[in-house]
C-alpha positions in Angstrom: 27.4 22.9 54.8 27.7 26.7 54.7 26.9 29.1 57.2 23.6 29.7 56.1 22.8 26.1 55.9 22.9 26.2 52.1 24.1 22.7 50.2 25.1 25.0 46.6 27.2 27.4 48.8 29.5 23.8 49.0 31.0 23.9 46.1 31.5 27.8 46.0 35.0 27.4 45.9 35.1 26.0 42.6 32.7 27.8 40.7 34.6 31.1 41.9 37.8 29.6 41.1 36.6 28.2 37.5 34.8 31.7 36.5 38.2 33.5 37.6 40.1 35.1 34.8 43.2 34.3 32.6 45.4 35.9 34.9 44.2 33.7 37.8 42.6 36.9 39.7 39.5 36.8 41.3 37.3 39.6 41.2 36.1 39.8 45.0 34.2 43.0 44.5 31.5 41.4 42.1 30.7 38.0 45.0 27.5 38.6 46.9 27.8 38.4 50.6 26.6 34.7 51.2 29.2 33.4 48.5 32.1 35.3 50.3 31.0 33.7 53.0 30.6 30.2 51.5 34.2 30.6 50.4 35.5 31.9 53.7 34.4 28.8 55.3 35.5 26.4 52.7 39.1 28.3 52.9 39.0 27.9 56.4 38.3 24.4 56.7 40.6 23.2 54.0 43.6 25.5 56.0 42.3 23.5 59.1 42.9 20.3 57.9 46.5 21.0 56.4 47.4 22.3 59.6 46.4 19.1 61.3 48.2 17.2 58.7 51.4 19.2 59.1 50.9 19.2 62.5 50.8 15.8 62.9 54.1 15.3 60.5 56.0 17.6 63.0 54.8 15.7 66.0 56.0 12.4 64.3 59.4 13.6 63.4 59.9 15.9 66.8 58.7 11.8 68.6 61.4 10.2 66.1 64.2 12.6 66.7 63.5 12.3 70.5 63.9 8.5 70.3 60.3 7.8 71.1 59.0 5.4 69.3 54.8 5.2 69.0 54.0 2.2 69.7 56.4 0.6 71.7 56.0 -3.1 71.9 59.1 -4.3 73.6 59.6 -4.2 77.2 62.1 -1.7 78.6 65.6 -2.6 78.4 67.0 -2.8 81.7 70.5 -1.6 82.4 73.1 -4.3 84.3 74.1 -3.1 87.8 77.7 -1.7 87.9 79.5 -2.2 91.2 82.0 0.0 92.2 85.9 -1.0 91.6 87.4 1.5 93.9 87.3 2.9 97.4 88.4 5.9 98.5 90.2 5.3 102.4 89.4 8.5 103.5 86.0 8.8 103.0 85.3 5.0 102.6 81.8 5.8 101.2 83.5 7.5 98.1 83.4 5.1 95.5 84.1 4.4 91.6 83.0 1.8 88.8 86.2 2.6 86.8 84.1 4.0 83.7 83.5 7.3 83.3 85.1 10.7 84.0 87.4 10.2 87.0 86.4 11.3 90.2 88.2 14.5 91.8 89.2 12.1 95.1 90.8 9.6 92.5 92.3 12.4 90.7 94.3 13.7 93.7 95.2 10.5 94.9 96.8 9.8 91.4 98.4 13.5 91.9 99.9 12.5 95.0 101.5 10.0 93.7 98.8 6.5 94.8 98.0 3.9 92.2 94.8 2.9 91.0 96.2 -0.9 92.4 95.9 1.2 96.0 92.4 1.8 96.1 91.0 -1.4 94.3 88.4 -3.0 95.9 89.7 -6.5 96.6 86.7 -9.2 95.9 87.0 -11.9 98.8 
């Protein structure tokens, strides 16, 4: 429907775009009012919808590189519990699980010449 409520203004598009010339140029000049009109809207709404289709393609691929996935069915995977393998003696609440980057306490305690065998937390 056009602006003016008018159901020929629909297909204004087309009917412009069929009487344009060889060259594919539209003579803008010679289009009454009400038809540019008509053809605004109709330009309008067709560059709405291909921005919400684009739109939407970038919000898939922005979910997919992100690692979301849309529907997720499964239940969350659940991480086991690492307990730590070694104590610090001075702090005892400095602890580490053995994986990772070593700590800077474990570090100076292998600089001053401990073993990791020292600080092992014994299971009893």
């Amino acid at each position: 429907m056009s602006r003016y409520g008018r159901q020929e203004d629909s297909n204004i598009l087309q009917q412009i775009l069929a009487t344009a010339s060889k060259d594919n140029k539209i003579d803008l000049k010679s289009i009454s009012i009400d038809e540019l009109w008509a053809l605004h809207e109709q330009i309008a709404s067709i560059l709405s919808a291909n921005m919400r289709a684009k739109k939407a393609k970038i919000e898939k691929l922005i979910d997919k590189l992100e690692g979301k996935a849309l529907n997720r069915s499964g239940p969350y995977r659940r991480y086991r519990i690492v307990h730590p393998k070694f104590r610090n003696a001075e702090p005892p609440h400095q602890t580490w699980s053995g994986r990772g980057r070593q700590p800077h306490w474990m570090r100076d305690l292998l600089a001053r010449g401990k073993s990791l065998e020292d600080v092992r937390i014994r299971s009893e």
